[in-house]
C-alpha positions as CSV (number, residue, x, y, z in Angstrom):
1,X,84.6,91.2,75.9
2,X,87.1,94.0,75.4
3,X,88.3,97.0,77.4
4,X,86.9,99.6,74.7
5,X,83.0,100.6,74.9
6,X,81.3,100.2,71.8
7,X,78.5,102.6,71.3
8,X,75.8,101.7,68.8
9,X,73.6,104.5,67.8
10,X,70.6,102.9,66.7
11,X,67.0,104.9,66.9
12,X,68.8,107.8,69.3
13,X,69.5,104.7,71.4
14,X,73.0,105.0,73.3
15,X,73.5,100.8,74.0
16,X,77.1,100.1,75.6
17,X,78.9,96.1,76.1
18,X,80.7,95.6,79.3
19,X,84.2,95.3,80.0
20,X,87.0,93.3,81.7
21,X,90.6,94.6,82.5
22,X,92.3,93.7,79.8
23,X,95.7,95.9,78.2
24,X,94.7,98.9,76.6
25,X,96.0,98.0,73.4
26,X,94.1,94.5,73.0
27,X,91.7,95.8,70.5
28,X,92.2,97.9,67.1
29,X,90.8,101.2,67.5
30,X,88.2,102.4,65.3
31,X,88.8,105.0,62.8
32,X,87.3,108.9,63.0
33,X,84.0,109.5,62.8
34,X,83.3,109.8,58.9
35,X,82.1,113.5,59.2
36,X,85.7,114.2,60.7
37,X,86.8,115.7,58.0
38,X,84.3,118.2,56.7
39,X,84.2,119.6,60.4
40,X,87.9,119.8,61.1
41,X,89.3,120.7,57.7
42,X,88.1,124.0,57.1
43,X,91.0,125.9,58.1
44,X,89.9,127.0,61.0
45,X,90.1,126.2,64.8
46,X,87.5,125.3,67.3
47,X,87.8,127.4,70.5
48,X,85.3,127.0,73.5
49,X,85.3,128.6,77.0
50,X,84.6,127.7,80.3
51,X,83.8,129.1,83.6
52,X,86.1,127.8,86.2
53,X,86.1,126.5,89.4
54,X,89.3,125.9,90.9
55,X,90.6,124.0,93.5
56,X,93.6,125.1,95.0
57,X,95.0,125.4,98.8
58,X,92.3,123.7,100.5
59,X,89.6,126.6,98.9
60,X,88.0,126.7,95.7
61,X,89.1,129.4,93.4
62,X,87.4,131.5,90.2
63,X,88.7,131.4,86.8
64,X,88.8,130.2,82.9
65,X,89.9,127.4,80.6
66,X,89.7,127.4,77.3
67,X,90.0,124.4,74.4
68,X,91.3,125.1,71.6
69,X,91.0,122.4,68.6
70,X,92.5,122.5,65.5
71,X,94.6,120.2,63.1
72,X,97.7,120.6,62.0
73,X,100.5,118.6,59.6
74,X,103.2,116.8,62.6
75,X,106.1,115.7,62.1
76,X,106.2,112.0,63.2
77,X,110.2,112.3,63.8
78,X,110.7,115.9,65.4
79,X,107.1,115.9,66.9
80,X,106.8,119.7,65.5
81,X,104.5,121.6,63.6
82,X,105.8,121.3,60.1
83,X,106.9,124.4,58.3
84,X,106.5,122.5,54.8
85,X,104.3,119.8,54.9
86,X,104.0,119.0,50.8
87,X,108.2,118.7,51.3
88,X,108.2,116.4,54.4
89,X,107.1,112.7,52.4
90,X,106.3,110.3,54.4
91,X,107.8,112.0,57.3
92,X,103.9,114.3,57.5
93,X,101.1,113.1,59.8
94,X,97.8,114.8,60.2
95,X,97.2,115.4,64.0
96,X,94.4,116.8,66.0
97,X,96.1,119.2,68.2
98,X,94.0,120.0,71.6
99,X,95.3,123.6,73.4
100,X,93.9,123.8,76.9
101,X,94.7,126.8,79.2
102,X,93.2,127.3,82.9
103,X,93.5,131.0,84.5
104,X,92.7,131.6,88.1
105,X,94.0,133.6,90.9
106,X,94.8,132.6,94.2
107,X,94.5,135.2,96.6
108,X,97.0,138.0,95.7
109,X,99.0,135.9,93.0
110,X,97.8,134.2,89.4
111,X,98.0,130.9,87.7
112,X,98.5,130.5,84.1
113,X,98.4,126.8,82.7
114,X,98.6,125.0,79.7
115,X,98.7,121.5,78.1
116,X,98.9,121.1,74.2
117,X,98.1,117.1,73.2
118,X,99.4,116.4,69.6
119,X,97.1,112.9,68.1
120,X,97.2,111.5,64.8
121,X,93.7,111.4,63.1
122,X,94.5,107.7,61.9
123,X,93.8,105.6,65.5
124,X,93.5,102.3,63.6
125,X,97.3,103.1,62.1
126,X,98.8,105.3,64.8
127,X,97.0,104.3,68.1
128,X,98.7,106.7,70.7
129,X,99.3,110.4,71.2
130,X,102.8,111.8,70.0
131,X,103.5,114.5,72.1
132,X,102.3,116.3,75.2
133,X,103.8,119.3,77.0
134,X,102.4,121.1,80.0
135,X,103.1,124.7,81.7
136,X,102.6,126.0,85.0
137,X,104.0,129.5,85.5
138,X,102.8,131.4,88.7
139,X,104.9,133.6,91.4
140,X,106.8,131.3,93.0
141,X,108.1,130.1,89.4
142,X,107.4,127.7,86.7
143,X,107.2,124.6,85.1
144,X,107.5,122.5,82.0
145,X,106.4,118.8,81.4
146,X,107.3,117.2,78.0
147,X,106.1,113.2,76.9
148,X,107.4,112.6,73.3
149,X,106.0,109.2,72.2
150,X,109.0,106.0,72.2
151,X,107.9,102.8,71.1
152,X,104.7,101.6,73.2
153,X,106.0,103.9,75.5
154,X,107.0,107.8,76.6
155,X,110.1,109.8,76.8
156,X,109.4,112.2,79.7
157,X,110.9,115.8,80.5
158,X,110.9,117.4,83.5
159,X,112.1,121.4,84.5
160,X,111.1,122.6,87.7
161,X,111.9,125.1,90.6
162,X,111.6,122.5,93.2
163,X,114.3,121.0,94.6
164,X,111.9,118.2,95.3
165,X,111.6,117.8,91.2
166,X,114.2,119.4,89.9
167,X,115.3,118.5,86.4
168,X,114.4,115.2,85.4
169,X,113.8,112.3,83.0
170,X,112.8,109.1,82.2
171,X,111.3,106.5,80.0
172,X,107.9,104.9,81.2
173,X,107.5,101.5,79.0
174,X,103.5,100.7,77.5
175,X,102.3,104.1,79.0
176,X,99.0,105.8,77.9
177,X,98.8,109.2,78.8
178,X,95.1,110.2,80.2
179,X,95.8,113.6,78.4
180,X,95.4,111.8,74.8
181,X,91.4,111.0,75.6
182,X,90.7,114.3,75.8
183,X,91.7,114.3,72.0
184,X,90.1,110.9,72.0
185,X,87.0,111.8,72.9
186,X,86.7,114.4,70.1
187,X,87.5,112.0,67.1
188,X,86.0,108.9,68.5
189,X,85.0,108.3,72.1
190,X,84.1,104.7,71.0
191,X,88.1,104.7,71.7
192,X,87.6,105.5,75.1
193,X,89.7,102.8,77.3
194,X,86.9,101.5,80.2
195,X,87.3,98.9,82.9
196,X,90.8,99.0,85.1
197,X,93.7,100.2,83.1
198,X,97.0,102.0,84.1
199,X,97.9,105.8,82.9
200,X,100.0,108.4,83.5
201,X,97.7,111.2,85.5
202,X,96.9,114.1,83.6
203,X,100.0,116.2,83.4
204,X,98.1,120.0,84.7
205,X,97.0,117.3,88.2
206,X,100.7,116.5,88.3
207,X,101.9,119.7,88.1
208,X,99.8,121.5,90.6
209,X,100.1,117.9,93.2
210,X,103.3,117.4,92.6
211,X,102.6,113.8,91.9
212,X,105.5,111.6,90.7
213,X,105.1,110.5,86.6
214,X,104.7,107.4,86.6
215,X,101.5,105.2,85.9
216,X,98.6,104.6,88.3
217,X,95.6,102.7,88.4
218,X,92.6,103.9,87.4
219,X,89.2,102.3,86.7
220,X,87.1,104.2,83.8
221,X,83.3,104.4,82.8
222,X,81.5,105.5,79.8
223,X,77.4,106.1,80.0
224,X,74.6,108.1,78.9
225,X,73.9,110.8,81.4
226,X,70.4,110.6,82.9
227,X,67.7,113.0,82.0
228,X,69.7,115.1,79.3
229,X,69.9,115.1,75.9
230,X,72.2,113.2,74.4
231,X,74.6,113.9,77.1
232,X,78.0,111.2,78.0
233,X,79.6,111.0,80.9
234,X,83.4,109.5,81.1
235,X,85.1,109.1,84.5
236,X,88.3,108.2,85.6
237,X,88.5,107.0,89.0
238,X,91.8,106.7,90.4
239,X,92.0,105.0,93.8
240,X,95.5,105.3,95.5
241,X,95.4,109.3,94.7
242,X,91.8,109.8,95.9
243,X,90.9,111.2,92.6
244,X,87.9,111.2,90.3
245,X,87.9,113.4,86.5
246,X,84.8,113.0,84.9
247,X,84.1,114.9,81.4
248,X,80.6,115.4,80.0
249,X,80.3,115.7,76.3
250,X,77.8,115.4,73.2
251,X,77.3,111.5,72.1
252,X,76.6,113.1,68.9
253,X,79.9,114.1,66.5
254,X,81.5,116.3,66.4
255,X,81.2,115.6,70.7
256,X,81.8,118.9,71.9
257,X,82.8,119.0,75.7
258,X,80.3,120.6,77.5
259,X,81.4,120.2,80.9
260,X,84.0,118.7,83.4
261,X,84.7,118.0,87.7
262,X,88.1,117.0,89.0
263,X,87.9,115.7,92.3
264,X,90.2,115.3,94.7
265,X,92.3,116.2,98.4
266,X,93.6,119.8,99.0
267,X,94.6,121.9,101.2
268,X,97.5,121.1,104.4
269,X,97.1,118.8,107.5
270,X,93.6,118.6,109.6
271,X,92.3,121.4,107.3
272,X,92.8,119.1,104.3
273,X,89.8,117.9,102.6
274,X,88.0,116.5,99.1
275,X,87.2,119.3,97.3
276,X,86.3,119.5,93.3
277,X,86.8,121.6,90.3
278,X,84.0,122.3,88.5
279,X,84.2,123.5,84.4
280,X,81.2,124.6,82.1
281,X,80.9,125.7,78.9
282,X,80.5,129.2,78.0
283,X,81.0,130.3,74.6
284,X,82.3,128.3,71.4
285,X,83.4,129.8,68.0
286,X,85.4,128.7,64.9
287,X,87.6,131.1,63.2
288,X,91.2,131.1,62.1
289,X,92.2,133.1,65.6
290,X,95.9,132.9,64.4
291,X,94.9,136.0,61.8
292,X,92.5,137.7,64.5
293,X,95.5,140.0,66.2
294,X,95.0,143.1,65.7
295,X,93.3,145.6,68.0
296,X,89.5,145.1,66.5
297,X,89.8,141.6,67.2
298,X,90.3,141.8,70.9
299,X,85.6,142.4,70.5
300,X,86.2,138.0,70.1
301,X,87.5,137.8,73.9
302,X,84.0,139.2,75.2
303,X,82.4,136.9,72.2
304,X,83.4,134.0,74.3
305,X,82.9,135.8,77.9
306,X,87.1,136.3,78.4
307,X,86.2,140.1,79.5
């Protein structure tokens, strides 16, 4: 048996074949979902909001997030958006490129956060995520986390105001980052790693635990949520941090996301306890929002409950 969860839909039937830990990589990957293409390659992004829950300081703290989907010509070399794609050759790769920002306040003060995921839409030929870069900016300061794919591997970034993190980098060898399934999950969660595997955390957690990058053990499951319709449920557990993200999406394509908890200890000393962020969906819409900046176009923030 293999370390990927094979889904079979078969009369609205969700069947699933265990798993043993075995590398991440062991098995090819299957391609995107046939109807990828007519639902992502329209010109036009997929943006969905949530009400947020968010656990911060040992309390639990109200907010946003928004994901933003769209796809975009990459370049495999820089790992930018191209400016030319028809002149870059061989050097152009279609990516699915995921946008996801959390806003919440914490008492007097405000967080603003945000993690763009850069995947190629061919898994079976380019297996990994590219590029991911987070930002945490609030009162106290900010900071920016940057993995650039190398090799099997990642090239990691690191700018912060702590003196405890400081300015750093490294090169973590046969690293998946948990941030690509995110992307994963939206082109083919039949990707989905399950079973014990190693990742790096999701880069927002890092930021606001201050958790060294580096990988971790997790163990992950993939199943049919009880009692809903047509409803998956993928959870990371990861033992040695006392954490547990579990994301609830459509089995059907294109699997929107329609919900998400995060799980784990905050808060200082004897007051310190498990507490859990909570996400659901509010509002989604596709448009081209890149063109939607003028003044009458502000009436699409209350379209998706921003107001």
């Amino acid at each position: 048996m293999d370390s990927f969860v094979r889904l079979y839909l078969v009369s609205g039937l969700v069947l699933s074949l265990l798993a043993v830990s075995v590398p991440v990589e062991a098995e090819p990957l299957q391609p995107v979902d046939p109807a990828f293409g007519s639902y992502w390659y329209q010109g036009k992004a997929e943006i969905t909001s949530y009400t947020l829950k968010q656990a911060r300081y040992g309390e639990v703290h109200p907010g946003h997030a928004v994901l933003i989907y769209v796809t975009e010509d990459f370049s495999r070399t820089k790992h930018v958006k191209l400016d030319n794609p028809r002149a870059a050759g061989t050097d152009q790769i279609p990516i699915l490129k995921l946008n996801f920002t959390k806003k919440f306040n914490t008492g007097i003060y405000p967080y603003s956060m945000m993690t763009s995921i850069f995947s190629p839409v061919d898994p079976v030929h380019e297996p990994r995520t590219l590029k991911v870069t987070t930002t945490s900016q609030e009162w106290c300061g900010h900071t920016f986390t940057q993995l650039n794919r190398q090799g099997d591997g990642y090239r990691i970034e690191q700018r912060s105001y702590f003196e405890s993190e400081g300015d750093e980098e490294l090169t973590i060898d046969a690293a998946v980052s948990e941030d690509e399934l995110w992307t994963t999950i939206r082109m083919n969660p039949q990707n989905l790693p399950i079973g014990k595997i190693k990742l790096l955390p999701g880069t927002m957690y890092g930021r606001l635990r201050h958790v060294p990058l580096g990988l971790h053990d997790a163990e992950a499951t993939l199943g049919a949520i009880a009692e809903t319709d047509g409803l998956m449920a993928y959870t990371l557990t990861y033992p040695e941090l006392g954490r547990t993200l579990t994301i609830h999406f459509q089995a059907a394509f294109p699997h929107e996301i329609e919900a998400w908890t995060e799980s784990y200890r905050s808060g200082w000393g004897a007051a310190a306890g498990s507490l859990t962020t909570r996400a659901t969906k509010l509002k989604s819409l596709s448009t081209d929002y890149w063109t939607k900046n003028s003044l009458q176009d502000a009436g699409l923030r209350r379209d998706l409950g921003l107001e």
